[in-house]
Phi, psi and omega in degrees: 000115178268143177327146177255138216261152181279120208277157157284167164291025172273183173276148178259128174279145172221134182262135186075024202254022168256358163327168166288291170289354174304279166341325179254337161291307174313313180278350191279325198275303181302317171313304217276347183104044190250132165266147183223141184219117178252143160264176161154145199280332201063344191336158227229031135320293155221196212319158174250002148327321179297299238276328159329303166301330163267356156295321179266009169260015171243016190280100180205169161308317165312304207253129128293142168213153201222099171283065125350121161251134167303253286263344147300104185253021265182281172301325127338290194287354141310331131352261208287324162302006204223340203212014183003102199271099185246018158232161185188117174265129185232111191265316188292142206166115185294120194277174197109127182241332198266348189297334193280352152301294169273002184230028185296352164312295265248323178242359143296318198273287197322295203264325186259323170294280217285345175292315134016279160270339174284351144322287170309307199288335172313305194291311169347269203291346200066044222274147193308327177183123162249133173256141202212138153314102183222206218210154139306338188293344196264010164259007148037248200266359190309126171258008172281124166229168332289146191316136164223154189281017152291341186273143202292154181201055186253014187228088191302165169225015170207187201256347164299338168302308194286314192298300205294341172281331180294321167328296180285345163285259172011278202300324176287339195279303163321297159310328157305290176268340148230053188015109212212091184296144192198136186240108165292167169212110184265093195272141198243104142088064164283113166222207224132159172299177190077009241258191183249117179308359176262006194223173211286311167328309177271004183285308208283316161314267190310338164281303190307317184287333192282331186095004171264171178304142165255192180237149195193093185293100174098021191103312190109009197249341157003140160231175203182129151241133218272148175230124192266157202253024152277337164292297171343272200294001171272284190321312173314318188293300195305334172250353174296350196265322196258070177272161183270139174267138169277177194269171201260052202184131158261014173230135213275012158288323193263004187285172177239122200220354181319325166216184167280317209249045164241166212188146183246009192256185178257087172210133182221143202237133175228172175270154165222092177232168165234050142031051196215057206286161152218144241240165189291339192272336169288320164343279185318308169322294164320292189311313182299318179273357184291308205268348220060331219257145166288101169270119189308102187264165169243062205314134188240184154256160183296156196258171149330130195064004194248164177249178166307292210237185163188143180198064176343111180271109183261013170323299186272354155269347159295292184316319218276296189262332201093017219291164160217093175343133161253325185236132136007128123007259173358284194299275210311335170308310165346284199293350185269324163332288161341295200279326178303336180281302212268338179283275194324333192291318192255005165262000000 
């Protein structure tokens, strides 16, 4: 596990920081004393009341916001001409596996043009390290569990999958060619409070106190390993600190090619899980008891674009940071339940 180099006193940009993990890196990086100057489109995927809300709990002197779409490239590299940036966590990205079925422009613009420019201007400026957003989704069709970032990851099975596996070719070709440290995250299922209204957790919530039916896909025995995301945003910072070197060598005889997750550029991919998968019906339990309520199901069939499973080999990033999951299942349902009542109380 290597030392962790000291972020400069400049503001750290975050893409997407009215986002769910966005929000919480950001609020985590202001705790720690840091400024931070966040985008974000704000866009209407679901309400921007929230994203709004979480905006104003991150209101201090320390934090700038800027309403912005990456996929404005014009306006980005102005950005980064006005505010020169030497760290850039870039979060933003339209999220979603079944929406990209019907809206698939929407992750075209997001993930593959606006990443695009964070890219280009990262490369501009020079910038010290970028950490980039990449998904559990890029293990698609894999039946090796638990995932590891050693595994082949060629076969997407929805087009949000696809964009976010294009993210990491992309990000490697940059780090490659003007060496440019850059940390992928492949992150698996986060929520927590503040979460997002498209995922299963606050659906499942928000029907049991109301007394409605949920939908309940395949049985239920889907699995999914849940990360609650204050663990998320602690590993994201801890490795934004941690860029990667490149090997000392130009020549492709000597390049390392042995898997993807190895590289001669300073580009490194890590899982961000709690490597604890638990099927939808334990899920559902948990909940019955956070919440009180019994839930009513709606047997479906399994959908389109979804996998079985999900499962995190979190080794190397435990070598890398030391990360260790801090909260349960249990607890963060606990804790999400708690801020719903109290959110849903105030819209």
């Amino acid at each position: 596990m290597s030392s962790p180099a000291p972020l400069s006193n400049d503001p750290i940009l975050i893409t997407g920081v009215a986002g769910f993990i966005g929000f919480t890196v950001a609020r985590q990086l202001l705790a720690q004393g840091h400024a931070v100057l966040g985008i974000d489109n704000l866009n209407d995927y679901y309400d921007p009341k929230l994203k709004r809300a979480r905006l104003a709990q991150l209101q201090q002197p320390a934090f700038e916001f800027q309403a912005l779409d990456v996929a404005n490239w014009d306006r980005v590299q102005t950005l980064f001409d006005q505010t020169k940036p030497r760290y850039v966590v870039h979060l933003a990205a339209q999220a979603g596996v079944r929406y990209a079925m019907s809206n698939p422009k929407a992750y075209s613009d997001s993930n593959l043009a606006g990443s695009s420019a964070i890219l280009e201007a990262c490369r501009i400026h020079k910038v010290k390290h970028l950490v980039f957003a990449s998904s559990s989704s890029v293990y698609g069709g894999n039946q090796k569990v638990p995932f590891s970032e050693c595994d082949a990851v060629d076969h997407p099975v929805s087009f949000y999958a696809a964009s976010k596996r294009s993210n990491e070719l992309m990000a490697h070709s940059y780090s490659h060619l003007y060496n440019l440290p850059i940390t992928m995250l492949r992150y698996f299922t986060v929520y927590g409070p503040w979460g997002r209204p498209d995922m299963a957790i606050w659906k499942f919530t928000d029907a049991m106190l109301r007394g409605q039916p949920i939908d309940v896909y395949a049985q239920g025995r889907l699995s999914r390993d849940f990360t609650f995301v204050e663990d998320a945003a602690h590993a994201t910072i801890e490795l934004l600190k941690r860029p990667s070197a490149r090997i000392a060598t130009s020549d492709p005889a000597t390049w390392r090619t042995e898997g993807p997750a190895t590289s001669w550029a300073p580009f490194e991919t890590f899982n961000v899980g709690r490597r604890d998968p638990v099927t939808v019906n334990e899920l559902i339990a948990l909940l019955e008891a956070a919440t009180g309520h019994t839930a009513l199901r709606n047997e479906m069939p399994m959908q389109a674009g979804d996998v079985e499973k999900t499962s995190a080999d979190t080794s190397k990033l435990a070598a890398a940071i030391g990360f260790e999951p801090r909260t349960s299942l249990a607890d963060g349902l606990q804790q999400f339940v708690r801020w719903f009542r109290e959110y849903r109380d105030l819209r």
